[in-house]
C-alpha positions as CSV (number, residue, x, y, z in Angstrom):
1,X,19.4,44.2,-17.5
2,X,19.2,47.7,-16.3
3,X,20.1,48.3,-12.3
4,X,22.5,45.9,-10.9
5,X,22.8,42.2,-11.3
6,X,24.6,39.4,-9.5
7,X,25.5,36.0,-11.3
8,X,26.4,32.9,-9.7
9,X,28.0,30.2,-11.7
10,X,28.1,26.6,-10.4
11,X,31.8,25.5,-11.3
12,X,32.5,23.4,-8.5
13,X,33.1,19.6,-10.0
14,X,31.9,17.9,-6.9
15,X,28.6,20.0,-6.3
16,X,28.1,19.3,-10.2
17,X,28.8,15.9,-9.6
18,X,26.4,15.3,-7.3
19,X,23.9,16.8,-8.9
20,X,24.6,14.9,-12.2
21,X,24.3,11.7,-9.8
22,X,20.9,13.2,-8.4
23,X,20.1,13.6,-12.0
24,X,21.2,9.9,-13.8
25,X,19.5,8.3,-10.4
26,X,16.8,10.2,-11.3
27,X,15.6,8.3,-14.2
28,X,15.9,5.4,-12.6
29,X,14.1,5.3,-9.3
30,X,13.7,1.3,-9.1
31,X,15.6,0.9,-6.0
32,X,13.7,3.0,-4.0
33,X,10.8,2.4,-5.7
34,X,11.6,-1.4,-4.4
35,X,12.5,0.1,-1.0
36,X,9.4,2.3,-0.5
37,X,6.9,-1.4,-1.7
38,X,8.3,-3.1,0.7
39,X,7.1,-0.2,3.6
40,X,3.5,-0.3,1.9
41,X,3.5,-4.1,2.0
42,X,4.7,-4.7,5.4
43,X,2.2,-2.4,6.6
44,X,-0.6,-3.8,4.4
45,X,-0.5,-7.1,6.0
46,X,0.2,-6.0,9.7
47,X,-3.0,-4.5,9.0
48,X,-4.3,-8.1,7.8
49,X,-2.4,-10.0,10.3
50,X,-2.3,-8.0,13.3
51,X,-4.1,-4.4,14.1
52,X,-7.3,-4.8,12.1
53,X,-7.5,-1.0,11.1
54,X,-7.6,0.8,7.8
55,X,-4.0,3.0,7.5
56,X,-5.8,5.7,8.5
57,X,-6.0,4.0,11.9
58,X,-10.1,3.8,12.0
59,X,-10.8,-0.2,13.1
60,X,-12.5,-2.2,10.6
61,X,-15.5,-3.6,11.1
62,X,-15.8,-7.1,12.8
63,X,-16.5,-9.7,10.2
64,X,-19.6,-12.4,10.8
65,X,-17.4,-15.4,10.2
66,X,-14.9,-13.7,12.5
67,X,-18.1,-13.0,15.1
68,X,-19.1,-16.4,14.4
69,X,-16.3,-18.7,14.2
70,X,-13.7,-16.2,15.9
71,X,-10.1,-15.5,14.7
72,X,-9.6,-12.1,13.1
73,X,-11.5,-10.3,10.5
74,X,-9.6,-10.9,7.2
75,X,-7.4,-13.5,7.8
76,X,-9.6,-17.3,7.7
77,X,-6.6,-18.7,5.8
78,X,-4.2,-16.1,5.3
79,X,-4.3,-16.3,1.2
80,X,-5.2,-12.7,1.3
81,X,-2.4,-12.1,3.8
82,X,0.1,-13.4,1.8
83,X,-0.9,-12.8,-1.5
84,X,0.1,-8.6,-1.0
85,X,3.1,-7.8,-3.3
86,X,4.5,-5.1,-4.6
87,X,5.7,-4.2,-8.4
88,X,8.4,-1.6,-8.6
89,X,9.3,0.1,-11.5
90,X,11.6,3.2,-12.8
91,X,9.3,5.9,-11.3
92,X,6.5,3.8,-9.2
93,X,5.5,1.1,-7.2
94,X,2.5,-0.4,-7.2
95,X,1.1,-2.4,-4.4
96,X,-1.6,-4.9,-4.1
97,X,-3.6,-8.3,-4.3
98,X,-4.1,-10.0,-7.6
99,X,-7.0,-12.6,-5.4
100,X,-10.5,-11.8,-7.3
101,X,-12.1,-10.5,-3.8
102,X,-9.4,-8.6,-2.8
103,X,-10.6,-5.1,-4.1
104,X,-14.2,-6.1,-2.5
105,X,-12.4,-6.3,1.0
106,X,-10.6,-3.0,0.0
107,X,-13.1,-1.0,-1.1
108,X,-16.5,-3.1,-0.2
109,X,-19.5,-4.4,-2.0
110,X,-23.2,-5.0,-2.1
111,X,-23.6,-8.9,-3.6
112,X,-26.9,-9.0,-5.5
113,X,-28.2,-12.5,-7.2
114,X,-27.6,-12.4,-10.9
115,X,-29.8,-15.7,-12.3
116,X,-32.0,-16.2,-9.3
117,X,-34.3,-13.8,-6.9
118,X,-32.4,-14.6,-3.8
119,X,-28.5,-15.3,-2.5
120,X,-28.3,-19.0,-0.7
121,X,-25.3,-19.4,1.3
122,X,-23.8,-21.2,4.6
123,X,-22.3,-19.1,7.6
124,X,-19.3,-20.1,9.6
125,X,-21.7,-21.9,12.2
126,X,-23.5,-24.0,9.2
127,X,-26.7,-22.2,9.0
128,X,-28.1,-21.6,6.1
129,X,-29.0,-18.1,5.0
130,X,-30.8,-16.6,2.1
131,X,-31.2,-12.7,1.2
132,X,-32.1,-10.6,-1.6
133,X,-28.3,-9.0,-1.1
134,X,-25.3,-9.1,1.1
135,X,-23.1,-5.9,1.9
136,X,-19.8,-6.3,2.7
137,X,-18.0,-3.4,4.2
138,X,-15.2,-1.5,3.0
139,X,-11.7,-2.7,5.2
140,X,-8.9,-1.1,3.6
141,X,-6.0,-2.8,3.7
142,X,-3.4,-0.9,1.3
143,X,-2.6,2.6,1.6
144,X,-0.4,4.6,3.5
145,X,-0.2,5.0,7.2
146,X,1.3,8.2,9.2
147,X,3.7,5.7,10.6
148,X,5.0,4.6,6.7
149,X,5.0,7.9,5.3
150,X,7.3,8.9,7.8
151,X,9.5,5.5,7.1
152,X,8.8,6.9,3.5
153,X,10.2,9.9,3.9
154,X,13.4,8.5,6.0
155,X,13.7,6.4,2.7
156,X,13.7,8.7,0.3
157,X,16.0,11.1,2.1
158,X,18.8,8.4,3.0
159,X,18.7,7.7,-1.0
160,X,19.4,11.1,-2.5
161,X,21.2,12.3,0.8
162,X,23.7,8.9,-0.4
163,X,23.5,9.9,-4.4
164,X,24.5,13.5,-2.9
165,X,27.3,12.6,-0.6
166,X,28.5,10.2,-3.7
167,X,27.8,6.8,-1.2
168,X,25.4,5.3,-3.7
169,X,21.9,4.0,-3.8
């Protein structure tokens, strides 16, 4: 290199160890992987269980059993509610509802009749309805608020601020 040049040379052993910690933890994430599910679940059912609105903070729309019948949108036996997990791995979480409707709360639907011209079902009060189709609205449930992203964030600074230090996971 023509000019003038300055070299720095990392020969500190505790800096290198740390950043051989950061490194080895690196590959291995499941910890906080675990750590960060169990924001997104929480959240996910205070959404179910308490607030009602999508983690964006926009309210969901009022249910007809819950207009009907009362109690909150979402939550008629609290299957749903409880059935949120998450599944942490090296490098991810994932976070969810293995119930069959679930992604139909999550995302919505439109119900159409497969074998027959018409849907025939019961509301909450007993009457009996029928229609060509029934639209559910979306209510999202799981995703990430501003409130655990920040918690998120807190996380995932305390964990490689302790790999750094050398306190640990």
């Amino acid at each position: 290199m023509a000019g003038v040049s300055y070299m720095i040379a990392l020969e500190d052993v505790a800096v290198i160890d740390a950043f051989d910690r950061v490194a080895t933890a690196g590959a291995d994430l499941f910890g906080l992987m675990d750590a960060i599910g169990r924001v997104l679940v929480n959240g996910a059912r205070e959404r179910i269980a308490q607030t009602n609105v999508t983690p964006a903070g926009v309210a969901w729309p009022k249910s007809l059993r819950a207009t009907i019948a009362g109690g909150p949108t979402l939550r008629e036996t609290g299957l749903l509610l409880n059935s949120i997990t998450a599944s942490p791995q090296a490098r991810q979480v994932t976070v969810g509802s293995n119930l069959i409707y679930a992604g139909v709360h999550q995302v919505g639907a439109t119900i159409r009749p497969v074998n027959a011209k018409a849907l025939s079902f019961a509301l909450a009060n007993g009457d009996s309805v029928t229609a060509g189709e029934v639209t559910i609205p979306a209510r999202p449930y799981l995703g990430i608020s501003d409130d655990e992203a920040a918690d998120i964030g807190d996380i995932t600074a305390a964990f490689f601020d302790g790999l750094l230090s050398g306190r640990g996971e």
